[in-house]
C-alpha positions as CSV (number, residue, x, y, z in Angstrom):
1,X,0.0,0.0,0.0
2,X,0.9,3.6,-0.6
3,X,1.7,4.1,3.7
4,X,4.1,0.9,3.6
5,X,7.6,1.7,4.7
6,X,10.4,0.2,2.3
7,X,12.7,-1.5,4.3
8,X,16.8,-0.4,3.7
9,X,17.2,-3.6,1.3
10,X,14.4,-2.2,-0.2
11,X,15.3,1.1,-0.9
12,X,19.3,-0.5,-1.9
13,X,18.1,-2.6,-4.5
14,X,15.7,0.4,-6.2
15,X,19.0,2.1,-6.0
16,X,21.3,0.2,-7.3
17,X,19.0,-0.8,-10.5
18,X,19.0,3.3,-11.0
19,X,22.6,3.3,-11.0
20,X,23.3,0.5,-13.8
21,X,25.2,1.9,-16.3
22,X,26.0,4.9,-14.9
23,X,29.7,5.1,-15.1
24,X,30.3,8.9,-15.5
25,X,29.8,11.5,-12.6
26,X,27.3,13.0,-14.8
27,X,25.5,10.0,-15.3
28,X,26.2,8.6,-12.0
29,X,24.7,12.0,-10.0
30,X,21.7,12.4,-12.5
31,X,20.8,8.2,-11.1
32,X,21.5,9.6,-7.9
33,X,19.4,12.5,-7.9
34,X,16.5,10.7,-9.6
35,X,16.0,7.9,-7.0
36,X,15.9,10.9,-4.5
37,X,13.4,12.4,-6.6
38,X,11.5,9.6,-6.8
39,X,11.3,8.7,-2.8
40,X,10.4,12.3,-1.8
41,X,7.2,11.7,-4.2
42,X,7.0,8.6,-2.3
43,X,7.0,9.5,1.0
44,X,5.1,13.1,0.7
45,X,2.1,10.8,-0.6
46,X,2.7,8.8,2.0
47,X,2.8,11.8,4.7
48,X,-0.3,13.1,2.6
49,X,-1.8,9.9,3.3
50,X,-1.3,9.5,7.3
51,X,2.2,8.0,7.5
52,X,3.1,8.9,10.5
53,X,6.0,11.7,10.5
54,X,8.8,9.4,12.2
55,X,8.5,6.6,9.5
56,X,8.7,9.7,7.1
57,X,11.4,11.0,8.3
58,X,13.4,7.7,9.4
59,X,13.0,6.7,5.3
60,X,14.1,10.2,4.0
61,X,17.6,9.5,6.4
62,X,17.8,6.2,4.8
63,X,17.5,7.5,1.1
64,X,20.3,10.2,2.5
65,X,22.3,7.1,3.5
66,X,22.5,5.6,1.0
67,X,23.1,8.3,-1.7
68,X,26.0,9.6,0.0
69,X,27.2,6.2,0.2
70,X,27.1,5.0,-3.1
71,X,28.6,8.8,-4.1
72,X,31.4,7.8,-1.4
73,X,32.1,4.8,-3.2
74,X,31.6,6.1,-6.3
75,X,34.5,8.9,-5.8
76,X,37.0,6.2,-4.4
77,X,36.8,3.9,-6.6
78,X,37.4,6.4,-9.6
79,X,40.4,8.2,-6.8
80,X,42.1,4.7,-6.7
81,X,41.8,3.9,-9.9
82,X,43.9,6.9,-10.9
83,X,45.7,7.1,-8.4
84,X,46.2,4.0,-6.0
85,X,43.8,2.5,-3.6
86,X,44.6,3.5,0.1
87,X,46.8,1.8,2.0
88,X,48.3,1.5,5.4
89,X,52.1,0.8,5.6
90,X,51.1,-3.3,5.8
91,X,49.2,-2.7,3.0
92,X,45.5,-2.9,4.6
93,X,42.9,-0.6,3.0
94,X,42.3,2.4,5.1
95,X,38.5,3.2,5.2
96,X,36.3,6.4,5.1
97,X,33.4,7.0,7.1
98,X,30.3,9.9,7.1
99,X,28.9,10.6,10.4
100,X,25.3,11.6,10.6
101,X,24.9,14.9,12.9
102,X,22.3,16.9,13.6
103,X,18.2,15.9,12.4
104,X,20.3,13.7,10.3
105,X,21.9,11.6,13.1
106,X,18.6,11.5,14.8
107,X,16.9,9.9,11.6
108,X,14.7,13.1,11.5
109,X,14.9,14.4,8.3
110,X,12.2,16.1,6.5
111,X,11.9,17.4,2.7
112,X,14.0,20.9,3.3
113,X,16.5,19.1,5.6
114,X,20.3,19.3,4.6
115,X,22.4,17.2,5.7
116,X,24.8,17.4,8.1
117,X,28.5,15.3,7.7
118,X,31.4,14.8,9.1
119,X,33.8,12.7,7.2
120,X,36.7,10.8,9.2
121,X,39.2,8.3,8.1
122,X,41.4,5.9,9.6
123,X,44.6,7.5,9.9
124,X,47.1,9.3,8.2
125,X,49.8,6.4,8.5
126,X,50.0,5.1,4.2
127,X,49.7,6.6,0.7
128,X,47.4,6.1,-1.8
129,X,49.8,6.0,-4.8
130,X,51.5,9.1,-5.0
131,X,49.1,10.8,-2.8
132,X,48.9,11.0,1.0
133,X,46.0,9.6,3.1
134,X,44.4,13.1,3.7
135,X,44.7,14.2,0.2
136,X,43.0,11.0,-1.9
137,X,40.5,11.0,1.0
138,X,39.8,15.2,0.9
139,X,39.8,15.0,-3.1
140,X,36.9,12.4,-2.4
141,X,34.6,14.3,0.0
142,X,34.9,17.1,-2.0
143,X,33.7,15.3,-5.1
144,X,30.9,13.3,-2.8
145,X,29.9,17.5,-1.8
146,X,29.5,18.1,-5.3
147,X,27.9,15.3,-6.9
148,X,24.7,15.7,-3.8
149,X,24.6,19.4,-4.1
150,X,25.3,20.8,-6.9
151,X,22.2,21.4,-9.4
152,X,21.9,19.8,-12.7
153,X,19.2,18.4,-14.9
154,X,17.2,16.4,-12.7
155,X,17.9,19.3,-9.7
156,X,20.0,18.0,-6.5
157,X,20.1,15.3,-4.3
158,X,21.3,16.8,-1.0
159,X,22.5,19.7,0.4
160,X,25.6,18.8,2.2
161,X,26.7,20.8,4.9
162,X,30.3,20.2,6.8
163,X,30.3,22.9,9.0
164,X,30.3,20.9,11.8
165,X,33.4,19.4,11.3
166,X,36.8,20.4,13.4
167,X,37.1,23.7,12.7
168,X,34.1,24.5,11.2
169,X,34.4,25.7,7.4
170,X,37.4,27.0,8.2
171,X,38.7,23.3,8.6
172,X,40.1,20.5,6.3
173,X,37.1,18.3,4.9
174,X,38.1,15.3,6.5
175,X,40.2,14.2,9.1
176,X,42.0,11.3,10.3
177,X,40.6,9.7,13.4
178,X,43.2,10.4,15.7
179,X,43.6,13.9,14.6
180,X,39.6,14.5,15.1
181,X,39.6,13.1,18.4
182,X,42.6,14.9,19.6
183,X,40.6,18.8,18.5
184,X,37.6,17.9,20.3
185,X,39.7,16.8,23.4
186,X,41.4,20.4,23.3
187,X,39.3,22.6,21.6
188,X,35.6,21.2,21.4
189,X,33.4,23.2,23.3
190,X,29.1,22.7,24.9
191,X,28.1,23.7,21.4
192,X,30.3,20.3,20.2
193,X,28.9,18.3,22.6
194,X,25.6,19.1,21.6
195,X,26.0,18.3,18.2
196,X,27.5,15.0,18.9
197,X,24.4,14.2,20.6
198,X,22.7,12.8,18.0
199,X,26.2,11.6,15.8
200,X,25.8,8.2,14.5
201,X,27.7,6.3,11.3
202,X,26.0,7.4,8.1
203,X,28.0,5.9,5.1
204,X,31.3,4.7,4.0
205,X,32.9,2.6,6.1
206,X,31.0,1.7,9.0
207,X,33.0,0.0,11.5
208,X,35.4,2.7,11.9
209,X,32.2,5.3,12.2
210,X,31.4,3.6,14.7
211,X,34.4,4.0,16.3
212,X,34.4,7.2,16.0
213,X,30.9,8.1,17.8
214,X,32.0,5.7,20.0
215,X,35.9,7.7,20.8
216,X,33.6,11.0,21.2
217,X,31.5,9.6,24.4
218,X,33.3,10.5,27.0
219,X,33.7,13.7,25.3
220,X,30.0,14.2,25.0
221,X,29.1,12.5,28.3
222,X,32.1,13.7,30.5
223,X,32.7,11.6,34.0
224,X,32.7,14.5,36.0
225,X,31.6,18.2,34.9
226,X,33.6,21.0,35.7
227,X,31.9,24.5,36.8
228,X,32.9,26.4,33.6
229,X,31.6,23.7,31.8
230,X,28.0,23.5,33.1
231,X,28.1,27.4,32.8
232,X,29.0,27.2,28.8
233,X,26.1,25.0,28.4
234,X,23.6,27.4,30.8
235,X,25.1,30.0,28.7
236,X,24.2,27.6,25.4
237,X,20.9,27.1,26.5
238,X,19.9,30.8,26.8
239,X,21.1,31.5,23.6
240,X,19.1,28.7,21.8
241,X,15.8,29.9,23.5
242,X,16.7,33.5,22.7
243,X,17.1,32.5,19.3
244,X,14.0,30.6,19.0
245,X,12.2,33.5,21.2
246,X,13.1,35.4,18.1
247,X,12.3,33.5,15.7
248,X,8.5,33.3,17.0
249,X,8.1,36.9,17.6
């Protein structure tokens, strides 16, 4: 029926027949673009229909999923063909992962939603031919940024924002895992821990996602609390209902 969910295998499959064939970036972010298309018609006649919000908004995160996934693998794939797959000094691959912040973490999309990524890697120790780690790995978020957002034929898929990410847009586009975890031990601040709150691994490689949410909990849920802490986050607080006062009046 119209209100049925699609399950994740579901939604894979539908995807990957759209993608058959497409071996260009044009090509490949056109596919891309028109699956999207296709679910948000899908799930605003199911939210027409009664669907209840959450499953809405659970499926859009799952088409988001999986678009920036196969546009991760898409980008690497062409990167190590050129270049050199990446490689740790034993000569294991070295993965990529997008974490999920934000509505997008929480599985709370809706259909003006960007989405919100940070990209990690493993770490900087290898070479991906006669590249370094960082820069096969930024080359391929940066081509993942533009095949979701940038408008073509069939529109966009998804706004990607990074400015979460250490150092906000200011800030490299990815970062090794060590490297990310040592800025948010030194420099994060309450406005980090709160977007951390809802972090979870999106796309790429998920293991080492994982790992990451996982590094950042004591960072998000610190043992003990220290008195400048608590008042950064009263002072948080008051700003975000200000804002929202605002935004009402």
């Amino acid at each position: 029926s119209l209100g049925r969910a699609w399950t994740r295998e579901e939604l894979a499959l539908e995807l990957s027949r759209r993608l058959e064939g497409a071996e260009e970036p044009e090509q490949h972010a056109l596919a891309l673009t028109a699956f999207r298309n296709d679910q948000y018609v899908r799930l605003a006649a199911c939210e027409f229909c009664g669907a209840p919000l959450e499953q809405v908004g659970r499926e859009l995160s799952t088409v988001a999923d999986l678009c920036l996934d196969a546009a991760m693998t898409f980008a690497l794939a062409r990167l190590s063909e050129r270049h050199g797959s990446p490689l740790d000094p034993d000569g294991e691959p070295v993965g990529l992962a997008a974490i999920a912040m934000g509505k997008y973490g929480a599985r709370e999309l809706n259909f003006c939603s960007d989405i919100d990524v940070i990209f990690v890697y493993d770490s900087d120790e290898g070479a991906a031919g006669e590249l370094s780690l960082h820069q096969l790995f930024s080359r391929a978020c940066q081509q993942v940024s533009r095949a979701l957002s940038e408008p073509h034929a069939e529109g966009l898929c998804f706004r990607v924002d990074l400015g979460l990410r250490p150092e906000g847009n200011q800030g490299p586009v990815c970062n090794a895992l060590a490297g990310a975890e040592r800025y948010y031990e030194t420099w994060g601040g309450p406005w980090d821990r709160l977007a951390w709150l809802k972090a979870r691994a999106a796309a790429g490689d998920l293991d080492l996602g994982r790992e990451m949410v996982a590094l950042m909990g004591p960072f998000v849920f610190p043992r003990s609390i220290r008195p400048e802490i608590t008042e950064q986050l009263q002072q948080l607080n008051r700003r975000i209902q200000d804002t929202a006062a605002r935004a009402l009046s």
